[in-house]
KOLMI-372373 format. One record per residue: residue number from 1; chain; x, y, z of N, C-alpha, C, O in turn. Coordinates in Angstrom, 3 decimals. Last residue first. Layout:
<pts>
(pt NUM 'A' (X Y Z) (X Y Z) (X Y Z) (X Y Z)) ...
</pts>
This chain:
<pts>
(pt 137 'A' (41.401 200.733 161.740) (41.360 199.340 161.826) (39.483 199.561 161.813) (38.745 198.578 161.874)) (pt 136 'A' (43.702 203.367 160.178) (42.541 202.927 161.054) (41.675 201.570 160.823) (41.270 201.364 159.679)) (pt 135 'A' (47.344 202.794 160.037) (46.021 202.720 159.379) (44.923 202.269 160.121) (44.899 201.164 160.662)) (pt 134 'A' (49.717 204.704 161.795) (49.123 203.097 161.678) (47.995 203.303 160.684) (47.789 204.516 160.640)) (pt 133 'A' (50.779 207.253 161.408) (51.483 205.932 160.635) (51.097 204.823 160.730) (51.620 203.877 160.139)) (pt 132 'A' (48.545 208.921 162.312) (49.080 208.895 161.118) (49.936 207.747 160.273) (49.878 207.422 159.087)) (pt 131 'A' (49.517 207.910 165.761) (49.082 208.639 164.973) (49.157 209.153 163.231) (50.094 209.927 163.038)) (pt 130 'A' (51.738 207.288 167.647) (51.553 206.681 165.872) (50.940 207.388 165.249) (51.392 207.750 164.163)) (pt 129 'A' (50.948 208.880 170.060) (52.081 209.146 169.290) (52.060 208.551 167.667) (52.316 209.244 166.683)) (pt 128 'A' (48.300 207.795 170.332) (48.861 209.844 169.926) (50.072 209.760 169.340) (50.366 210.371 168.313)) (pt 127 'A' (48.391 205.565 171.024) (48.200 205.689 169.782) (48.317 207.314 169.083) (48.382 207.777 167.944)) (pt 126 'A' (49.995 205.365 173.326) (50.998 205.031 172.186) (50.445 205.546 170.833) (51.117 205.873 169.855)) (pt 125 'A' (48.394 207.028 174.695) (49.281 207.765 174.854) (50.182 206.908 173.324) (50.812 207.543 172.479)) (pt 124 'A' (46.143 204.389 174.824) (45.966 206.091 174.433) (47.193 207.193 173.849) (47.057 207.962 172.897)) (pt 123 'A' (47.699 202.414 176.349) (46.967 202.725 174.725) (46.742 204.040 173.749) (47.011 204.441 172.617)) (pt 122 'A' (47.476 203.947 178.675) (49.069 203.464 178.049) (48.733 203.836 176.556) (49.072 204.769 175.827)) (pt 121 'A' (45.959 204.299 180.513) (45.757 205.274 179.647) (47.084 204.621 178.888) (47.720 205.599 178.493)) (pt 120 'A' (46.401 203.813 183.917) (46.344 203.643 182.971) (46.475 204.552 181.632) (47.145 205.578 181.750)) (pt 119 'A' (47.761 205.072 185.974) (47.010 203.661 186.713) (46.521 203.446 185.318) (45.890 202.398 185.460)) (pt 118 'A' (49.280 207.259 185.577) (49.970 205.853 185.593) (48.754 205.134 185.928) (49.205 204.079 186.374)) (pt 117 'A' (48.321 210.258 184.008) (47.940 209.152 185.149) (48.301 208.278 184.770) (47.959 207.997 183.622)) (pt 116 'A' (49.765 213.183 182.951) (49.665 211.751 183.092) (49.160 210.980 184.725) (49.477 211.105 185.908)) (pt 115 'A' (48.863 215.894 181.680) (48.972 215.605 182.627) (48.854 213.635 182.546) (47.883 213.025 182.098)) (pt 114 'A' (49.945 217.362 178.431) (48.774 217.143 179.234) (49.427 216.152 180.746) (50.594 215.771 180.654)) (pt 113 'A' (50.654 219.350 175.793) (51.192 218.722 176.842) (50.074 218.241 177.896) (49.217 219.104 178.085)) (pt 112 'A' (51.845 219.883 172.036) (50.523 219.499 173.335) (51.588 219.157 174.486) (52.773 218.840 174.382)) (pt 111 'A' (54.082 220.379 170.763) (52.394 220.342 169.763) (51.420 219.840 171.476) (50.236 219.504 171.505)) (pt 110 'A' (56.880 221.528 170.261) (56.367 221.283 170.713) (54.856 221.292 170.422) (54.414 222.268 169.816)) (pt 109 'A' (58.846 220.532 167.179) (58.190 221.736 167.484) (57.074 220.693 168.333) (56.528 219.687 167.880)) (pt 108 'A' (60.281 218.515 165.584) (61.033 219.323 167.088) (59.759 220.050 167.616) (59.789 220.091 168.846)) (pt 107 'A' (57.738 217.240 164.793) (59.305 217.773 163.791) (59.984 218.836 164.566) (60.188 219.958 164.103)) (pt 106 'A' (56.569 217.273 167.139) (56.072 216.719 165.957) (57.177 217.789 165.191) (57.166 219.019 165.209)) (pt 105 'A' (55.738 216.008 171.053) (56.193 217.074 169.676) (56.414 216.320 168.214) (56.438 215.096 168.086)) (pt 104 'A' (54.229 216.472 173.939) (54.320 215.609 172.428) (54.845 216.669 171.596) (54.499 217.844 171.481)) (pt 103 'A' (54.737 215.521 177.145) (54.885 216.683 176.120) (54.810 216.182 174.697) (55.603 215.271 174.461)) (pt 102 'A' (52.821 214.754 180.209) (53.479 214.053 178.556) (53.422 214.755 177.980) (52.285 215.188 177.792)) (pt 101 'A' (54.138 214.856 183.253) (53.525 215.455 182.164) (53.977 214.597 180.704) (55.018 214.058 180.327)) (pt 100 'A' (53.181 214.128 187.062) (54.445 213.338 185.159) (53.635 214.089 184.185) (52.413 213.969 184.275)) (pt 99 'A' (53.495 216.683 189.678) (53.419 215.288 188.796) (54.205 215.096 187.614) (55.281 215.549 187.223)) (pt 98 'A' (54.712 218.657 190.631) (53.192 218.473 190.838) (52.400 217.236 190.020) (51.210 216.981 189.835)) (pt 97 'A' (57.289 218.580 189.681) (57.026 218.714 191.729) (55.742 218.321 191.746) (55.383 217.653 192.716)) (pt 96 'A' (57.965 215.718 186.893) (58.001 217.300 187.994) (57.275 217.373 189.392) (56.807 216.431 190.032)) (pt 95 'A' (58.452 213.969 184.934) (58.024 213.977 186.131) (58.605 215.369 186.781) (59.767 215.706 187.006)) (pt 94 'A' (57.491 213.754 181.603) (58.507 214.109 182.552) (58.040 214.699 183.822) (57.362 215.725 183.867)) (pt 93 'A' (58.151 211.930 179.067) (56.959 211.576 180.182) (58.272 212.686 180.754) (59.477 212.604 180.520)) (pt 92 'A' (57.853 212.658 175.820) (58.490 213.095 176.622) (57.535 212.966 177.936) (56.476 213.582 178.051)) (pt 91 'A' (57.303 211.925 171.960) (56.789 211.791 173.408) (57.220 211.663 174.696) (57.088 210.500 175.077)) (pt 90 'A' (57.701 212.605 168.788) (58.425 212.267 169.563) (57.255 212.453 171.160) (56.397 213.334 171.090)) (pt 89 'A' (58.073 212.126 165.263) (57.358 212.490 166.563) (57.845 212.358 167.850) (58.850 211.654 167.750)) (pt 88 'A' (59.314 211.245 163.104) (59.559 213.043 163.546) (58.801 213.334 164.503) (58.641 214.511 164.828)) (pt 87 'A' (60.200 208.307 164.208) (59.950 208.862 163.238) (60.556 210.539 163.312) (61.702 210.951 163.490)) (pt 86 'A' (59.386 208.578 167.295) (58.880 207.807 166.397) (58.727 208.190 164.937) (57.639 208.382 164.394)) (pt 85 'A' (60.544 208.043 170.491) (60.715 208.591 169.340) (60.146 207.945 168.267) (60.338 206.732 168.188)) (pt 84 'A' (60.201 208.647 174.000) (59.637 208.036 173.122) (59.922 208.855 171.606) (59.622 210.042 171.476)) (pt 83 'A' (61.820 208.891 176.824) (61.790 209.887 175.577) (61.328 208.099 174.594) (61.866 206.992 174.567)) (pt 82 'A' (61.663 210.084 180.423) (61.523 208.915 179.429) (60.875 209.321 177.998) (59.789 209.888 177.877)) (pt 81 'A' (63.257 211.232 182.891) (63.133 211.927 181.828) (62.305 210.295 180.746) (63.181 209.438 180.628)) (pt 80 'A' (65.333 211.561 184.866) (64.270 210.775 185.006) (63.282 210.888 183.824) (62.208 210.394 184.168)) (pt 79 'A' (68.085 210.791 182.399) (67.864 211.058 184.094) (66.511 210.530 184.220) (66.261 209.379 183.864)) (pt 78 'A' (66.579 209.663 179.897) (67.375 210.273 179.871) (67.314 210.931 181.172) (66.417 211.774 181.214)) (pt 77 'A' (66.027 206.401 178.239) (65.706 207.221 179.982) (66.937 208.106 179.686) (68.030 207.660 179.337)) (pt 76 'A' (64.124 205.811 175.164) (65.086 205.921 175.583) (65.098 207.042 177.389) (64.423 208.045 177.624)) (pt 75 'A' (62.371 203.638 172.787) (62.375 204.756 174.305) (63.853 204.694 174.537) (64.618 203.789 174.205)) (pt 74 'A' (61.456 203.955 169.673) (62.589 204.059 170.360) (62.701 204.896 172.065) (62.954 206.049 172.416)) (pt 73 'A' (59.127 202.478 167.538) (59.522 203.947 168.656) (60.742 202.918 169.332) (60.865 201.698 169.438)) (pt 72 'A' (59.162 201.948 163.681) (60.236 201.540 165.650) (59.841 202.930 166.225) (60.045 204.052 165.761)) (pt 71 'A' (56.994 201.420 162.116) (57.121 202.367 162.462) (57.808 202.005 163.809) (57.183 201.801 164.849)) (pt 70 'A' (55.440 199.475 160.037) (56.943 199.416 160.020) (57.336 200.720 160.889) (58.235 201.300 160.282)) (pt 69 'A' (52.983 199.465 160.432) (53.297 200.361 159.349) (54.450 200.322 158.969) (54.826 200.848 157.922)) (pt 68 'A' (52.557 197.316 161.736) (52.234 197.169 160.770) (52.425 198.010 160.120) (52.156 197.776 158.942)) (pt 67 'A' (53.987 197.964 164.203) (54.435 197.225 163.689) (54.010 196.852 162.293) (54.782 196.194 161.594)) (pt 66 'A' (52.994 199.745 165.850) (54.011 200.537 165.122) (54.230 199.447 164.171) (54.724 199.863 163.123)) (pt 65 'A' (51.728 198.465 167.598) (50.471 199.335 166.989) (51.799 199.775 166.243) (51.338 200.797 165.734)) (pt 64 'A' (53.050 196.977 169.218) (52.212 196.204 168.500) (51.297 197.312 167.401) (50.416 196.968 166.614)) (pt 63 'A' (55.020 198.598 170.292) (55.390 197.800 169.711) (54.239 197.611 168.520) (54.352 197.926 167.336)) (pt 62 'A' (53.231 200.325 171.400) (53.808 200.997 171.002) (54.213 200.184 169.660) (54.027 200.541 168.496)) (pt 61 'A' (52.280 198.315 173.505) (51.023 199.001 172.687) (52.041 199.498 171.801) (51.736 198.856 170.796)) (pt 60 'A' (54.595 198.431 175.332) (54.004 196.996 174.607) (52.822 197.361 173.511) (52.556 196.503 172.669)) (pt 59 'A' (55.213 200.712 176.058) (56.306 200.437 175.166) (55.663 198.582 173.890) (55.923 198.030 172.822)) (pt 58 'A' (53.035 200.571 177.680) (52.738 201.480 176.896) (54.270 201.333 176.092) (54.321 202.246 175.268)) (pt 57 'A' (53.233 198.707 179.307) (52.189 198.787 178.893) (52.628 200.084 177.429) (52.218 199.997 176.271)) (pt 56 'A' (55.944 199.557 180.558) (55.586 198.347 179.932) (54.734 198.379 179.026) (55.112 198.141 177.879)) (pt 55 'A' (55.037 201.951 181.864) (56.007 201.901 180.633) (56.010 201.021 179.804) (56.056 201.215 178.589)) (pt 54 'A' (52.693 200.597 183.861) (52.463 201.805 182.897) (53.564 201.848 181.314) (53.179 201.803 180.146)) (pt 53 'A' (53.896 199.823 185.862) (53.837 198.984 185.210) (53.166 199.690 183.806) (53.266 199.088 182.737)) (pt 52 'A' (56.978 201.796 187.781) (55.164 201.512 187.107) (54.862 200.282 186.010) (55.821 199.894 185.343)) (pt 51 'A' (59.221 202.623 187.974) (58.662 201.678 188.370) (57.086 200.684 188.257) (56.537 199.611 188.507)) (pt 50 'A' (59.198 205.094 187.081) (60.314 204.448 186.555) (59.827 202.680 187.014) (60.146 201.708 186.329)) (pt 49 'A' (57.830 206.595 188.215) (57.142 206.495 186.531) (57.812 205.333 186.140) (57.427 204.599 185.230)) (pt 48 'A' (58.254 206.745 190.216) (56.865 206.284 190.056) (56.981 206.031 188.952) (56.235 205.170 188.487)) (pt 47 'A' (60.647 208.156 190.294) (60.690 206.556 191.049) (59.032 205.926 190.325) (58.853 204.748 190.018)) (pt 46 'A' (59.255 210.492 190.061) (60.413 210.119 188.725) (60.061 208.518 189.061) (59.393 207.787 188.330)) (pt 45 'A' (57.563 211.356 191.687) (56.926 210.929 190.779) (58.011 210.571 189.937) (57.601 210.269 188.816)) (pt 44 'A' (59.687 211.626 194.177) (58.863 210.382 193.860) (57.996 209.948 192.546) (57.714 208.788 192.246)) (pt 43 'A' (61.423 213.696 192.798) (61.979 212.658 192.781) (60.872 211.320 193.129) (61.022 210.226 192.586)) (pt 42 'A' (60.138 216.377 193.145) (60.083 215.590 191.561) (60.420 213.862 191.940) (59.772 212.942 191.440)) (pt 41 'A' (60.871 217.348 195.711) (59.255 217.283 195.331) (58.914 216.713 193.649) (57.813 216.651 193.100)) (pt 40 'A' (63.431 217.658 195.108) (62.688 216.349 196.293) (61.405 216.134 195.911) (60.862 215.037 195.780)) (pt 39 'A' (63.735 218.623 193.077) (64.687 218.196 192.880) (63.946 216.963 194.324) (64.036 215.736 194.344)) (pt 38 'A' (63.154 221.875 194.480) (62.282 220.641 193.023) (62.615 219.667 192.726) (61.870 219.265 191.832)) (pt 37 'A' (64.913 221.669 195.895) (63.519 221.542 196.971) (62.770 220.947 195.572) (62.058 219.945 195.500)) (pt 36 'A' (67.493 222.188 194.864) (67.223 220.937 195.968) (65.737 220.769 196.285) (65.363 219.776 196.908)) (pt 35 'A' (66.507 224.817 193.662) (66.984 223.420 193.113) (66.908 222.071 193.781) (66.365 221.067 193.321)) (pt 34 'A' (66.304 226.358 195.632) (65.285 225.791 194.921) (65.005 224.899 194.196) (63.962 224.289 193.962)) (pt 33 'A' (68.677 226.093 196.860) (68.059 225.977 197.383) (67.048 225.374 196.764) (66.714 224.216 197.014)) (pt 32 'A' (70.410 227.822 194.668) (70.684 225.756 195.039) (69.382 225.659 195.687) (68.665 224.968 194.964)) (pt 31 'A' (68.967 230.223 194.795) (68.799 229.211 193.433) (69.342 228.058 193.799) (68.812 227.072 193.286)) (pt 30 'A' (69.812 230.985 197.151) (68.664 230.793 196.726) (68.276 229.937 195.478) (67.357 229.124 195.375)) (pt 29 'A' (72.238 230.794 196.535) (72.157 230.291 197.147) (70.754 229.886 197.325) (70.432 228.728 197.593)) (pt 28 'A' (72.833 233.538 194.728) (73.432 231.762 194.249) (72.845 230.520 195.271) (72.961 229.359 194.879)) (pt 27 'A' (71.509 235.251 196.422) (70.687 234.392 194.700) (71.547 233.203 194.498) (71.129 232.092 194.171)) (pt 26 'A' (73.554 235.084 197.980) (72.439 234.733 198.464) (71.613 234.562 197.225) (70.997 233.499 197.154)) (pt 25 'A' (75.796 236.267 196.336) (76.202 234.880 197.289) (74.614 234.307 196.898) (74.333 233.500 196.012)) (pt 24 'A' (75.101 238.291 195.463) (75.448 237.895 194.222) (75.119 236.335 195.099) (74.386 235.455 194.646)) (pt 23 'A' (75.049 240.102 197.714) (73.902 240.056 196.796) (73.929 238.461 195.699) (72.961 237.792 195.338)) (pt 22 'A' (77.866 239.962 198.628) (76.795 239.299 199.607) (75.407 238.951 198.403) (74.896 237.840 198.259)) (pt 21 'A' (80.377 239.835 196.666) (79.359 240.114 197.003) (77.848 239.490 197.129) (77.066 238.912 196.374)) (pt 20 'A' (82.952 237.997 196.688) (82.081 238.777 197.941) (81.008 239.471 197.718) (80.503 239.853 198.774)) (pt 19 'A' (82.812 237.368 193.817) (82.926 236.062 194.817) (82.517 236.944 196.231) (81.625 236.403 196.886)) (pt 18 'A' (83.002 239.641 192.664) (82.637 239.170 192.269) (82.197 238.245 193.304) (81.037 238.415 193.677)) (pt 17 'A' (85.984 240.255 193.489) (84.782 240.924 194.035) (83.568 240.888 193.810) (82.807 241.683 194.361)) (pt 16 'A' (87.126 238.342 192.017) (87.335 238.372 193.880) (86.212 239.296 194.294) (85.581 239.114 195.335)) (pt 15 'A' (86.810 239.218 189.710) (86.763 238.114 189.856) (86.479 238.130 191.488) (85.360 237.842 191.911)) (pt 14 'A' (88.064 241.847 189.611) (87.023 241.258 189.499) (86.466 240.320 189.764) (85.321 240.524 190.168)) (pt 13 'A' (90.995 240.847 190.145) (90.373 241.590 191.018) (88.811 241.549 190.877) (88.179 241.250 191.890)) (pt 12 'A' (91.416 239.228 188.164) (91.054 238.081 189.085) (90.753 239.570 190.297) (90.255 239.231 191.371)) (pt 11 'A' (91.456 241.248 185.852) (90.102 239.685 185.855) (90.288 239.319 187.244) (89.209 239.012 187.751)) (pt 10 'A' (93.556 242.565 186.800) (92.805 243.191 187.085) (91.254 242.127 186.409) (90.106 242.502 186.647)) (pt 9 'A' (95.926 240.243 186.370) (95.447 241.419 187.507) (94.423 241.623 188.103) (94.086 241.290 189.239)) (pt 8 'A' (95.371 240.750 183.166) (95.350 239.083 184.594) (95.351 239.560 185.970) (94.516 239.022 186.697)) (pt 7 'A' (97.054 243.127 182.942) (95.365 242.274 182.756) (94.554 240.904 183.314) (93.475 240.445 183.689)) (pt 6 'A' (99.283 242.851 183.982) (98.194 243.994 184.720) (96.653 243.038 184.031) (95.655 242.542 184.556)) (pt 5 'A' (100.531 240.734 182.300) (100.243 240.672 183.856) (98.917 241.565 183.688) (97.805 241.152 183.359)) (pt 4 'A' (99.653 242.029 179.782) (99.345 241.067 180.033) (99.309 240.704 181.607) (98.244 240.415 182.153)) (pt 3 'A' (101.672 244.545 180.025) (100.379 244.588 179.592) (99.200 243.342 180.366) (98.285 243.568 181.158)) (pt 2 'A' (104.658 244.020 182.717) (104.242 243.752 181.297) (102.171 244.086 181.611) (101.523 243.977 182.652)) (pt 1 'A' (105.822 245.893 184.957) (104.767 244.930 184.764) (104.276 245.044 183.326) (103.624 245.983 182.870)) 
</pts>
């Protein structure tokens, strides 16, 4: 037996014992588990955000308040994920088990996160993000 066999050998003996142990199974399994259970307890506030009349509102403020500085936000849905870009700012709605959070960041580096209510606040949320690039009226 050439070097190379025995070493291919002895990865997939690892490998195999690797795959039985019970310890190793039940964290793998525990972790789908938890996955599936954040993964139910996220999925109505995703449908919520995705359906709201909220995005509108707040891609329509975005428009009208970016437009005199010359400033495009750019939404973009990444899974349930909705990514506002503006420049080096940027605004992340992201729906989780206990609701939609808005993360704001400012030249990658995360700068706030606060809790979203869809029944309004659109204005608010476009003018955090312009911030600096519109001129106060």
């Amino acid at each position: 037996m050439s070097f190379l066999d025995s070493l291919e050998n002895n990865l997939k003996a690892l490998e195999s014992r690797d795959e039985a142990d019970p310890a190793a199974l039940a964290r793998q399994q525990a972790e789908r588990m938890g996955d599936r259970e954040r993964a139910r307890l996220t999925a109505p506030h995703a449908e919520a955000l995705r359906s709201s009349p909220f995005v509108g509102q707040l891609l329509s403020a975005c428009r009208q308040m970016g437009h005199p500085s010359r400033t495009l936000v750019r939404p973009t849905w990444l899974d349930s994920t909705l990514r506002l870009d503006a420049r080096d700012r940027r605004l992340e709605f992201q729906p989780g088990p206990s609701g939609i959070l808005a993360v704001f960041f400012e030249g990658g580096v995360e700068t706030g996160i606060e809790t979203v209510d869809l029944s309004g606040g659109a204005k608010s949320f476009a003018e955090r993000l312009l911030r600096g690039f519109v001129k106060p009226e």
